[in-house]
N, C-alpha and C positions, 0 to 999 in steps of 0.2 A: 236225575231220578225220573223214571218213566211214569209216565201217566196215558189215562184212555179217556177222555172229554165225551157223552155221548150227551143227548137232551137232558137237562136237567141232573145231571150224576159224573160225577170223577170217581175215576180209579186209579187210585196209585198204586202199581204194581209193587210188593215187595219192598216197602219204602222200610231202609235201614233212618235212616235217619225223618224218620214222622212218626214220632207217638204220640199220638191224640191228646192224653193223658198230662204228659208235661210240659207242651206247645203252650194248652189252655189256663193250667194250673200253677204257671211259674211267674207270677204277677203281671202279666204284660197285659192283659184284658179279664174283662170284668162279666161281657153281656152274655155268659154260658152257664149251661144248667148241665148234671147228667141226668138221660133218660135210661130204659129198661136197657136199653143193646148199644146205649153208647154216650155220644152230647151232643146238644144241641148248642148253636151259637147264632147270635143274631148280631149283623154288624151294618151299621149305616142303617141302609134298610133292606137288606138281604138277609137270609134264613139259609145257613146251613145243619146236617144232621147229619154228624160221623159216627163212623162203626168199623170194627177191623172185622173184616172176614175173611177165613182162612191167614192164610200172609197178607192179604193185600188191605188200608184203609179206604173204606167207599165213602165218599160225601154225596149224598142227597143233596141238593141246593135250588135255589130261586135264579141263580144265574151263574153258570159254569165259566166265564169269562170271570167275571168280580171274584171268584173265588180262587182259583186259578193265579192269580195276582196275589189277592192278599193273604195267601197261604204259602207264596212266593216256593211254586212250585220246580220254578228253572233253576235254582241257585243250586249250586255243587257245595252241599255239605264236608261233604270228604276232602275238601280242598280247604274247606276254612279249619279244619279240625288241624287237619298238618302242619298248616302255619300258626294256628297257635300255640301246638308242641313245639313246633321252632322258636317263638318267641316264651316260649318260657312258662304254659301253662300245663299245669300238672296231669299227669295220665288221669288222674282218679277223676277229679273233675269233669273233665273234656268228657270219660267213660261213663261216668255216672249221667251227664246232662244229655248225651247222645240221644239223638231222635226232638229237640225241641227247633222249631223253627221261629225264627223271630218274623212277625206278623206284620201285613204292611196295612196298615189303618188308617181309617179318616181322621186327618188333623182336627177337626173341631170335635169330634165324639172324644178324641185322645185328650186333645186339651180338658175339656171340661170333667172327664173319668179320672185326670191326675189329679185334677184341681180336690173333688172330692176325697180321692184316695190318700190326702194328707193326713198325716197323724190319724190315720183310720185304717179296721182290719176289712179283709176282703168280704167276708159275710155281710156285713153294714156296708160296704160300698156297692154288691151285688143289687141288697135288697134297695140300695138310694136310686141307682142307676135303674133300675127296674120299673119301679113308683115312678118316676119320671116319665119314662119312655111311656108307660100304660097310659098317663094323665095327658104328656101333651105332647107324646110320636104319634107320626101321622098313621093313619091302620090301614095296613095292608093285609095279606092273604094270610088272614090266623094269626100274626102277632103284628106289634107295634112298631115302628122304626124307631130310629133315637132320633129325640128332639132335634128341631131346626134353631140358630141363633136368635132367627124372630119369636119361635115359639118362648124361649127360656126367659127372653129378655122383655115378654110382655109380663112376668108377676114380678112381685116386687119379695124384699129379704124376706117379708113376713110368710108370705107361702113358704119360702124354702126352709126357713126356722121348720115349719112345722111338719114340712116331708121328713128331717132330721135331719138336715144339712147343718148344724150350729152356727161353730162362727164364720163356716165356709160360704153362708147362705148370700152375704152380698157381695163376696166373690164371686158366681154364679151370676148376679141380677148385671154387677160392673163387667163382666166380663163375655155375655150374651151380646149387652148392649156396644160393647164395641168393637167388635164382629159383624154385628147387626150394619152399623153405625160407618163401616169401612174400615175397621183392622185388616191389613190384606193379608190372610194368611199364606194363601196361596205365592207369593209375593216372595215368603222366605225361602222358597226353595232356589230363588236365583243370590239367595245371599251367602256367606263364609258361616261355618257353624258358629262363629263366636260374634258373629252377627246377629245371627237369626236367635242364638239365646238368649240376648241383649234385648232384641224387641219382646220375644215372647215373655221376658221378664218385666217388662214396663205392663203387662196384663194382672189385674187384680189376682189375687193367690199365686201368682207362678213365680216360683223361687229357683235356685238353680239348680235344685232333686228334680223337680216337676218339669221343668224346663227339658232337661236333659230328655227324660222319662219320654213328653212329648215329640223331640227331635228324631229318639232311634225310634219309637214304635210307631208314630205318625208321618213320619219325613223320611223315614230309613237312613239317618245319619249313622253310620256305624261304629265313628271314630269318636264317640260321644259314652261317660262312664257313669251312669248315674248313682252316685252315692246313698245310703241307706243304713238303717242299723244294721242290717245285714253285711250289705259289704264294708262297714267299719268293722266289722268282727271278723271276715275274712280276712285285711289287711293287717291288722294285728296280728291274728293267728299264722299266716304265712308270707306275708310280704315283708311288715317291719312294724313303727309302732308310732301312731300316729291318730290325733282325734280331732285334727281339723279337716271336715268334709272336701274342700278345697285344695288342702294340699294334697289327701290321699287321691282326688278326682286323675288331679295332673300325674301324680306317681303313676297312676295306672295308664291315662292316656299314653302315656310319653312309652309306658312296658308295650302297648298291645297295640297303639298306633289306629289304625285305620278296621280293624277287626276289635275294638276296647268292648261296641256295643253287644260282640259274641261271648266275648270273656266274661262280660258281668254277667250275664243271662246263665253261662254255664256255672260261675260261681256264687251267684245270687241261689240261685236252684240247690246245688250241691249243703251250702251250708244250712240254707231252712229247712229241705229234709232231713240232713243227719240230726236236726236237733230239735227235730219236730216231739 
């Protein structure tokens, strides 16, 4: 995909596979608003503001390198799409999910955004994630950044009860503090993915939805499937019939292999629109 990097703005020429639209809106991130001509998204602590104009998407940004990256501009769409028709994933899908990129994020924003995003809808996760960020992200040029592990893990559950974190709340305070404390995140990127879900599961709320969730859109694991109501509905409906998370997890890895984390995103997508 081509792009034009100038001061402060990218140009993606013509980008068949970048719509703004289902990139931001297909559960993978939470910190985006739309504005009059487009959205805005705040990640870490960068600010970008996308727009399609004419054919081509522009992003305004705070730093054209960070974004660049985490909008994982280099990757050849058109090549992942072909092998997942060879492995077996359906025209409509793949067609319908076309133009989402899967986003490379900071592992402890991911972390803590899953953590939340349990048994909760994305409206309540936006406005939790927001509260946050306002209260105790550091303030930069017009918005907030997302909290730092020291920030989160100096209140305790009762704050977070009351942002409306419920019973996620001392998830959040346990799970700051040992980050904080020397959880080495960073650490799991030299591990095997069923390593590194292992560890991130011994962390207060990270179960193996959430786990997973953290691996592809913080770590860029891609061989990783993360299970959901949704994709228990998709597997039912076109794979086979099955309602233990676990085993449908492996069914899928084992279909889609080392592209699993593109597969879900394209079938996560597909099924909560049609049935929106």
């Amino acid at each position: 995909m081509d792009y034009i990097v100038e001061k402060g703005k990218i140009t993606v020429i013509n980008p068949r596979d970048f719509d703004i639209r289902k990139t931001l809106e297909c559960g993978q991130v939470f910190r985006y608003k739309k504005i009059d001509d487009g959205y805005e998204i705040i990640a870490k602590n960068q600010r970008a503001r996308l727009k399609n104009v004419k054919n081509n998407v522009e992003i305004a940004c705070t730093d054209e390198n960070f974004f660049v990256k985490y909008f994982d501009l280099c990757k050849n769409y058109d090549i992942i799409r072909l092998k997942l028709g060879d492995k077996g994933l359906f025209r409509a899908a793949i067609e319908f999910g076309q133009g989402i990129r899967i986003l490379q994020q900071d592992p402890f924003e991911t972390l803590i955004s899953f953590i939340i995003s349990a048994n909760n809808h994305i409206p309540r996760i936006k406005s939790i994630i927001e509260r946050l960020s306002t209260a105790l992200g550091d303030r930069c040029d017009g918005f907030n950044a997302f909290p730092t592990a020291k920030a989160l893990s100096e209140k305790d559950a009762d704050y977070y009860f009351k942002a409306g974190l419920g019973y996620r709340a001392p998830y959040i305070v346990e799970t700051a503090r040992a980050v904080k404390d020397g959880f080495d995140l960073d650490g799991l990127q030299t591990l095997s993915t069923d390593k590194a879900r292992k560890e991130l599961m011994t962390l207060k709320g990270v179960g193996p939805k959430v786990a997973d969730c953290i691996l592809l859109f913080g770590f860029g694991r891609e061989d990783v499937f993360p299970v959901d109501t949704w994709i228990k509905k998709v597997y039912n409906s076109y794979f086979g019939h099955e309602d233990n998370p676990a085993k449908i997890r492996k069914a899928l890895t084992d279909k889609f292999g080392d592209l699993s984390g593109y597969a879900q995103q394209y079938l996560f997508f597909y099924k909560r629109e049609l049935e929106k």
